[in-house]
C-alpha positions, -999 to 999 in steps of 0.1 A, spaced: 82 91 105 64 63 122 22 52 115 9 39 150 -27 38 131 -43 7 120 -46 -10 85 -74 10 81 -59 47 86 -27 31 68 -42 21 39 -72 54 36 -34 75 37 -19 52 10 -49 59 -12 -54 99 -5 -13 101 -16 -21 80 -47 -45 108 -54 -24 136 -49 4 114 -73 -20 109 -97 -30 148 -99 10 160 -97 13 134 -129 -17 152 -146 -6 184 -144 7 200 -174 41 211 -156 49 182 -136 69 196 -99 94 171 -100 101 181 -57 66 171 -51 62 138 -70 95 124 -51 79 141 -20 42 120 -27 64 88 -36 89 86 -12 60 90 14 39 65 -6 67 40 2 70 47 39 34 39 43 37 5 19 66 -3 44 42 4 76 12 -20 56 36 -46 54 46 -47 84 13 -41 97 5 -76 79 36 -96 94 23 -89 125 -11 -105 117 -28 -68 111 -49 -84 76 -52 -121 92 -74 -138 67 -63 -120 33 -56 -143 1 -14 -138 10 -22 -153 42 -3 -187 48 -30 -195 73 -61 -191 47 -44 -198 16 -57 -226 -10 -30 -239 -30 -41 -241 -66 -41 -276 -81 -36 -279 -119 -67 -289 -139 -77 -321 -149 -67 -324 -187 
């Protein structure tokens, strides 16, 4: 299954499946099928983020080469 949505829809998707893992996890019974369902589609969709991000989709976040401050140690 492919996204074609934005960083936006990507990520609101990511965070409605961490719901629905969160609630399979609470239950008392746990439904094994469903938890590797929610997962295995939580990783397709942290696989579609990424490479929304290599292709400059979150320009300007802290992993960004082109906004990133190297840390310098402290003065002792």
């Amino acid at each position: 299954m492919r996204h074609a949505g934005g960083y936006a829809e990507l990520n609101g998707r990511y965070q409605r499946l961490r719901s629905e893992l969160d609630a399979a996890y609470a239950r008392p019974v746990w439904n094994s099928a469903r938890i590797d369902e929610i997962a295995a589609q939580m990783a397709e969709v942290e696989r579609a983020l990424a490479s929304s991000h290599r292709k400059g989709g979150r320009a300007g976040s802290w992993h960004d080469p082109a906004t990133y401050e190297r840390a310098t140690p402290m003065d002792s």
